[in-house]
C-alpha beads as a LAMMPS data file, in Angstrom:
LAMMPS data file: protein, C-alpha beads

239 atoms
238 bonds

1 atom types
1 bond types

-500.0 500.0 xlo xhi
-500.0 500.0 ylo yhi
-500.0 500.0 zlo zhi

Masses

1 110.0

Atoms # bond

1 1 1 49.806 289.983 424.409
2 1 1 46.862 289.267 422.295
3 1 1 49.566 288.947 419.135
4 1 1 51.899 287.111 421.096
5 1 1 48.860 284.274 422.220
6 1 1 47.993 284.017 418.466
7 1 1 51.898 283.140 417.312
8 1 1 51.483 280.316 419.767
9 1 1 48.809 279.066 419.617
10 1 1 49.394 278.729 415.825
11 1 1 52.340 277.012 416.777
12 1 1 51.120 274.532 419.162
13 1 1 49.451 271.796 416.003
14 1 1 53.388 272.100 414.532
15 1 1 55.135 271.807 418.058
16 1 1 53.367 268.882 419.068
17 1 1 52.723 266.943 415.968
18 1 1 55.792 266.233 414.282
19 1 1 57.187 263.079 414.409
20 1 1 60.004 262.782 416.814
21 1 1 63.974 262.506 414.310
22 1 1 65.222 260.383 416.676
23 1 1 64.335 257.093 417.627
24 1 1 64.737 255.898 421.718
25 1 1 68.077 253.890 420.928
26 1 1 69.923 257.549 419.984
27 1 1 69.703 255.701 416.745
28 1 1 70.580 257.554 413.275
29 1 1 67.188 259.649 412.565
30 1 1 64.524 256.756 411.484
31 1 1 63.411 258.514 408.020
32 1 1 67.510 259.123 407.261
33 1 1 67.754 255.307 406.981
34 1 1 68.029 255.017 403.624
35 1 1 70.601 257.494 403.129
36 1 1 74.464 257.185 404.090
37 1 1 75.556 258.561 407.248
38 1 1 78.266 260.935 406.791
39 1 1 81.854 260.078 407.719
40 1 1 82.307 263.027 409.898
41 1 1 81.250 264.535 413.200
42 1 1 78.326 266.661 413.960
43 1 1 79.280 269.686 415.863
44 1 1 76.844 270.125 419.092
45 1 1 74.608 273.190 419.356
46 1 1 76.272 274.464 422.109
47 1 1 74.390 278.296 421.690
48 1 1 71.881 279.689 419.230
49 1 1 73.969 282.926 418.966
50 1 1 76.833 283.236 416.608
51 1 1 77.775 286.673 417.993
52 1 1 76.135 289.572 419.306
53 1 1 73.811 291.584 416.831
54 1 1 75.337 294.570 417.800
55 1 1 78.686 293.813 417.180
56 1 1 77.410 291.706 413.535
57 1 1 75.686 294.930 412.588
58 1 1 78.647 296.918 413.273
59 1 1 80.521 295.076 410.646
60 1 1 77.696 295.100 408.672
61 1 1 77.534 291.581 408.207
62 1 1 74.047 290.990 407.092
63 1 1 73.414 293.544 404.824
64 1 1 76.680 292.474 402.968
65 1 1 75.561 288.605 403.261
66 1 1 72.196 289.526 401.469
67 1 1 73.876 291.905 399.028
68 1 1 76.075 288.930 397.744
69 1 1 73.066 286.273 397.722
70 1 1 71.271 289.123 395.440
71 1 1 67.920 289.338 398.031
72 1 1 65.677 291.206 396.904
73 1 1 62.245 293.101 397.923
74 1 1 59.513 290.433 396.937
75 1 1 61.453 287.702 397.461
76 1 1 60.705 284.207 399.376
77 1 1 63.646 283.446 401.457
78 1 1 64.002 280.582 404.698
79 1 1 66.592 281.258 407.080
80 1 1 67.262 277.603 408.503
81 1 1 68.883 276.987 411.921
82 1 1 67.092 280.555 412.380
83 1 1 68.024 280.672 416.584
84 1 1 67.288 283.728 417.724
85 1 1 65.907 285.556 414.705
86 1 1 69.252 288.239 413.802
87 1 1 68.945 286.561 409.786
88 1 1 64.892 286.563 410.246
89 1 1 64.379 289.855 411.489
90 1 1 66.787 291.411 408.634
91 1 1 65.501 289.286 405.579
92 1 1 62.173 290.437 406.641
93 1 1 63.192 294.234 406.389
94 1 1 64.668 293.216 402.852
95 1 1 62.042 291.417 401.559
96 1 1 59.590 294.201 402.597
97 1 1 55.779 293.730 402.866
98 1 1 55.740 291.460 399.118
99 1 1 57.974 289.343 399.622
100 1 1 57.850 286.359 402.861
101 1 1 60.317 284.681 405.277
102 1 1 59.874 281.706 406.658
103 1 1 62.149 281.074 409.792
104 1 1 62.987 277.136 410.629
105 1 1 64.942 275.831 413.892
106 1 1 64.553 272.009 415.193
107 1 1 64.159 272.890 418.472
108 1 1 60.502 274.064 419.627
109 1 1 62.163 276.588 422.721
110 1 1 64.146 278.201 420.197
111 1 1 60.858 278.499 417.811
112 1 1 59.006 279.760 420.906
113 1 1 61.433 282.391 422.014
114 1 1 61.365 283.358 418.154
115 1 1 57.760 283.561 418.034
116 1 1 57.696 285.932 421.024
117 1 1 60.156 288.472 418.973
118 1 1 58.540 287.909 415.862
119 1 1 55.012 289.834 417.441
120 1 1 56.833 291.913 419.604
121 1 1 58.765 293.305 416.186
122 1 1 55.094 292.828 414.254
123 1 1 56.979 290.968 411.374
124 1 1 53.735 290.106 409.627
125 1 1 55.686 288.697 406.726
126 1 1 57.414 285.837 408.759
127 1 1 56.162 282.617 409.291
128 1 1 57.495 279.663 411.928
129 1 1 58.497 276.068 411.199
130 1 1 60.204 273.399 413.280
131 1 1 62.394 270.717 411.368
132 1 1 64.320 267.853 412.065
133 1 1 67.874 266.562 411.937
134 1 1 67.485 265.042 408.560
135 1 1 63.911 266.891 406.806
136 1 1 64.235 270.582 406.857
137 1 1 60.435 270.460 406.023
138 1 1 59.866 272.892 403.478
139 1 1 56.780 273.510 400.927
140 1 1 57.811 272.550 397.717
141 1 1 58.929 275.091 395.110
142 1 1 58.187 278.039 397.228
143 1 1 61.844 279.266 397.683
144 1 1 63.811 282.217 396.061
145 1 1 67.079 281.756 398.328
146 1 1 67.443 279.937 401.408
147 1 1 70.186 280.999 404.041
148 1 1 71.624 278.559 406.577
149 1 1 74.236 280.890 408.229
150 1 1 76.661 279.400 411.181
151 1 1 74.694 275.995 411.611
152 1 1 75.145 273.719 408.617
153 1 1 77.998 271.514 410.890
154 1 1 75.650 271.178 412.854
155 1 1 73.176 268.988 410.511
156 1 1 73.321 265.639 411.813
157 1 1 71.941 264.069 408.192
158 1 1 73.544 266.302 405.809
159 1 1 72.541 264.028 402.569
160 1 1 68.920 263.254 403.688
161 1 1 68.523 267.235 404.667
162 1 1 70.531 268.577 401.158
163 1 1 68.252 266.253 399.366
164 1 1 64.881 266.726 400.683
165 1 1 65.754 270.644 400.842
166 1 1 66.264 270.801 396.677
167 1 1 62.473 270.251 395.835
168 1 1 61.756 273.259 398.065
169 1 1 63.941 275.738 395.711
170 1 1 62.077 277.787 393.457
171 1 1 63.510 278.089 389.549
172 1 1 67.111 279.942 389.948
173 1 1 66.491 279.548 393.493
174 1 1 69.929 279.722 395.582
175 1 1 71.036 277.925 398.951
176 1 1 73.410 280.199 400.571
177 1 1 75.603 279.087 403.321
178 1 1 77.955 280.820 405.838
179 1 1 80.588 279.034 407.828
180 1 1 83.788 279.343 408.469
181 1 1 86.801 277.187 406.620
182 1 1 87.616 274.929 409.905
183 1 1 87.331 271.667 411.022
184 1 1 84.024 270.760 412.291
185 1 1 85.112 269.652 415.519
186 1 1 85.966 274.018 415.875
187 1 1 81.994 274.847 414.834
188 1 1 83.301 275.476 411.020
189 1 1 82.740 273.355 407.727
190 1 1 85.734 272.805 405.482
191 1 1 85.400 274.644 402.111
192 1 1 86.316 271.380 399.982
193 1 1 84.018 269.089 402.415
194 1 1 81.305 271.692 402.069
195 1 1 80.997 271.260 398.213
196 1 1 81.128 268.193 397.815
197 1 1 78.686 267.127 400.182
198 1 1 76.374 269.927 398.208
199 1 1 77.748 267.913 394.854
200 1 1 76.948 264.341 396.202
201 1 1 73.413 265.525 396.097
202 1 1 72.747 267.183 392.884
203 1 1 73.983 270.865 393.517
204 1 1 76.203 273.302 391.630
205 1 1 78.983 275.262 393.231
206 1 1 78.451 278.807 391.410
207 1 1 80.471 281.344 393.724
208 1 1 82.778 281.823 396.960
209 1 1 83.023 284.768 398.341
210 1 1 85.868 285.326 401.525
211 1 1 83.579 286.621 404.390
212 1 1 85.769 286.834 407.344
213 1 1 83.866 289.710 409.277
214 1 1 80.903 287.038 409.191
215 1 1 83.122 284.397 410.531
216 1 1 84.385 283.022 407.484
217 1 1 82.913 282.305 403.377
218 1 1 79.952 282.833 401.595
219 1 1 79.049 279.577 399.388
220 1 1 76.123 279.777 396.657
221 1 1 74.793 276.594 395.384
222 1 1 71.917 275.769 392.580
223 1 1 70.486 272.217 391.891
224 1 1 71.866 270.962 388.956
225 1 1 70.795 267.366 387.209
226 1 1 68.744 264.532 389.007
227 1 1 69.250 263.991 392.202
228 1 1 70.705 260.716 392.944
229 1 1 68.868 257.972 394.281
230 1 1 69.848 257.778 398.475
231 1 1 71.933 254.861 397.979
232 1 1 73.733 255.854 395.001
233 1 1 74.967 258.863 397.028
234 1 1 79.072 258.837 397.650
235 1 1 79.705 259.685 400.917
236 1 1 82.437 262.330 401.189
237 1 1 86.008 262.189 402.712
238 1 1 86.110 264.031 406.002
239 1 1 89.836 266.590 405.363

Bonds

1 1 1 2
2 1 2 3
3 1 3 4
4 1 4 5
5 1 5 6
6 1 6 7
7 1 7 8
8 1 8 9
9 1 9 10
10 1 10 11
11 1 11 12
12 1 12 13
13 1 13 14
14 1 14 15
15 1 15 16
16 1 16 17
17 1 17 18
18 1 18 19
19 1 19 20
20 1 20 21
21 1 21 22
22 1 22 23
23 1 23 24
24 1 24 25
25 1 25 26
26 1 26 27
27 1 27 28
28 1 28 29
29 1 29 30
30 1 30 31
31 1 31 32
32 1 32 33
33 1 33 34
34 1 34 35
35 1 35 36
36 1 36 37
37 1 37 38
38 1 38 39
39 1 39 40
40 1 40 41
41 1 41 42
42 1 42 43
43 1 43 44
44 1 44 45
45 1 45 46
46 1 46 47
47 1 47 48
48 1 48 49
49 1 49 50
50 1 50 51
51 1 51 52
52 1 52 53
53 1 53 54
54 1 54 55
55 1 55 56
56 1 56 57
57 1 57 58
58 1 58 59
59 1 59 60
60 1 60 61
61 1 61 62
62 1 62 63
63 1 63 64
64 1 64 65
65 1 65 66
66 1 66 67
67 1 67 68
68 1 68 69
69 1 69 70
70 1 70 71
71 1 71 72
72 1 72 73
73 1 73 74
74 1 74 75
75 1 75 76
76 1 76 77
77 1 77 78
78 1 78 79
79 1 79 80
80 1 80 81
81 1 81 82
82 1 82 83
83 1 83 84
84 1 84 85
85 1 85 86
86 1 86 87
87 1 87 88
88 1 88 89
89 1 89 90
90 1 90 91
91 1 91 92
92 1 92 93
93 1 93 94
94 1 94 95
95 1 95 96
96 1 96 97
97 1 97 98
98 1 98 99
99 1 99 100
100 1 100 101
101 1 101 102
102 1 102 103
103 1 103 104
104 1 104 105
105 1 105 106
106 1 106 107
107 1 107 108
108 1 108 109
109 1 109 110
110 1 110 111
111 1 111 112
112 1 112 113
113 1 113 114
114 1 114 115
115 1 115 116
116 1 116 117
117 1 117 118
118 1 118 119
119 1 119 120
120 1 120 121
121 1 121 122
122 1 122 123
123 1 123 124
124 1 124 125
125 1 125 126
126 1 126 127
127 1 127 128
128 1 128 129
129 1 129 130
130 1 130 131
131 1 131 132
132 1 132 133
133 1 133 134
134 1 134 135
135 1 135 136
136 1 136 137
137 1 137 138
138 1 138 139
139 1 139 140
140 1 140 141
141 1 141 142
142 1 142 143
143 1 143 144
144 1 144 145
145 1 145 146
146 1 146 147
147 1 147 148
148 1 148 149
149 1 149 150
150 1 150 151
151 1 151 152
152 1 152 153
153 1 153 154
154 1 154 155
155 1 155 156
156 1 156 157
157 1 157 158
158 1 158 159
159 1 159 160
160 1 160 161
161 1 161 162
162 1 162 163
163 1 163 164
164 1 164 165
165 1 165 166
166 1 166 167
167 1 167 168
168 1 168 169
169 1 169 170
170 1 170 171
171 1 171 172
172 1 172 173
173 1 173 174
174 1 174 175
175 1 175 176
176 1 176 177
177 1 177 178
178 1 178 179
179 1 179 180
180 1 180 181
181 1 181 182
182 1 182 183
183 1 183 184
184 1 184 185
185 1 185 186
186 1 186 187
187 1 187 188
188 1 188 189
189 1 189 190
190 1 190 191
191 1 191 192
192 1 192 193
193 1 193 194
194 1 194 195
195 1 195 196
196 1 196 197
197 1 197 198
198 1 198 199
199 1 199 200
200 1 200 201
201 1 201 202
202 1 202 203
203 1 203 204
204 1 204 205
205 1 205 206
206 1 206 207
207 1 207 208
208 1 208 209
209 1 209 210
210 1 210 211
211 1 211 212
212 1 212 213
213 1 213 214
214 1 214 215
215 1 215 216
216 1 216 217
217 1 217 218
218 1 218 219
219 1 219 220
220 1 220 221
221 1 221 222
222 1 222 223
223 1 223 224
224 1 224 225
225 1 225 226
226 1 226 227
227 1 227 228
228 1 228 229
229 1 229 230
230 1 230 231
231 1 231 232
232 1 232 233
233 1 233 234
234 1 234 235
235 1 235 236
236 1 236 237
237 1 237 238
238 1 238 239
């Protein structure tokens, strides 16, 4: 209990003082204005759990995921859209007692039900942030890989969050992201739409990997060039 009261009340300075994505209009996110809305939907977060963990662990799906993103013990990893913790909780394990994990969701209940299961686990190597829609608010140059797993349809602002993400990545740092080849309106990204939103903002495509017992593919990007200026992004056809 004593733990648990610590987690929160760590919490409580980042729950309450961020500033709010979304203006009162329903308006695009205020700090996304000066990047191009994408011409496709957003899929609605209609559940923070892909699947059960039992039956992802009987496939073995994230020890296979981080075996093909290369994580390592000592590593810094996020796992963004992190919902109820199953990529955490594993990266954690991976990364051992050297390396840290830093678990990001944009909605504070979700980051409070994680921060409950991070004491009750005693991950003392995983820390708590909350984004927004279009900022996944990460420290600069502090990232070895970083997983978003089932959730990038879901980004609202994909070329203000791709953009402000690269500064965060570490040298040969790696975004890794697993979704299944479908339209967005089904919860899935398509595979061509995928990279080149990833190439409108200054990333490399460097490997695919067919992942169907984890719901679809395994994409690894690196940042490659400049990135663009925000409104000499091209916006992508939605397939």
């Amino acid at each position: 209990m004593i733990r648990r009261a610590v987690v929160l009340l760590a919490l409580l300075p980042l729950l309450g003082g961020c500033d709010a994505p979304w203006d009162d209009s329903g308006d695009r996110a205020m700090t996304a204005r000066e990047f191009p809305p994408a011409d496709r939907p957003v899929a609605p977060t209609v559940s923070t759990k892909w699947s059960t963990e039992e039956a992802r662990d009987r496939v073995n799906e994230a020890e296979d995921v981080m075996d093909s993103a290369d994580v390592r013990p000592g590593m810094t990893v996020a796992d963004i859209g992190a919902g109820d913790g199953y990529y955490t909780v594993r990266l954690a394990q991976r990364v051992g007692a050297g390396g840290r994990v830093l678990a990001q969701d944009i909605i504070p209940e979700v980051i409070e039900r994680l921060a409950d299961r991070v004491a009750r686990e005693r991950l003392d190597n995983v820390s708590l942030k909350l984004g927004a829609v279009d900022d996944p608010r990460l420290p600069a140059a502090s990232f070895d890989r970083v997983f978003m797993v089932h959730m990038y349809h879901e980004i609202g602002e994909p070329y203000a969050f791709l953009w402000r993400l690269r500064p965060a990545l570490r040298a040969g740092g790696q975004v890794i992201v697993v979704d299944g080849d479908r339209p967005i309106a089904d919860h899935g990204t398509p595979f061509r739409l995928l990279v080149c939103e990833f190439e409108a903002v200054g990333y490399k495509l460097v490997s695919y990997d067919d992942k169907q017992h984890a719901g679809g593919y395994l994409a690894r990007f690196v940042p490659e060039g400049k990135r663009p200026e925000p409104d000499a992004i091209t916006v992508c056809d939605n397939p």
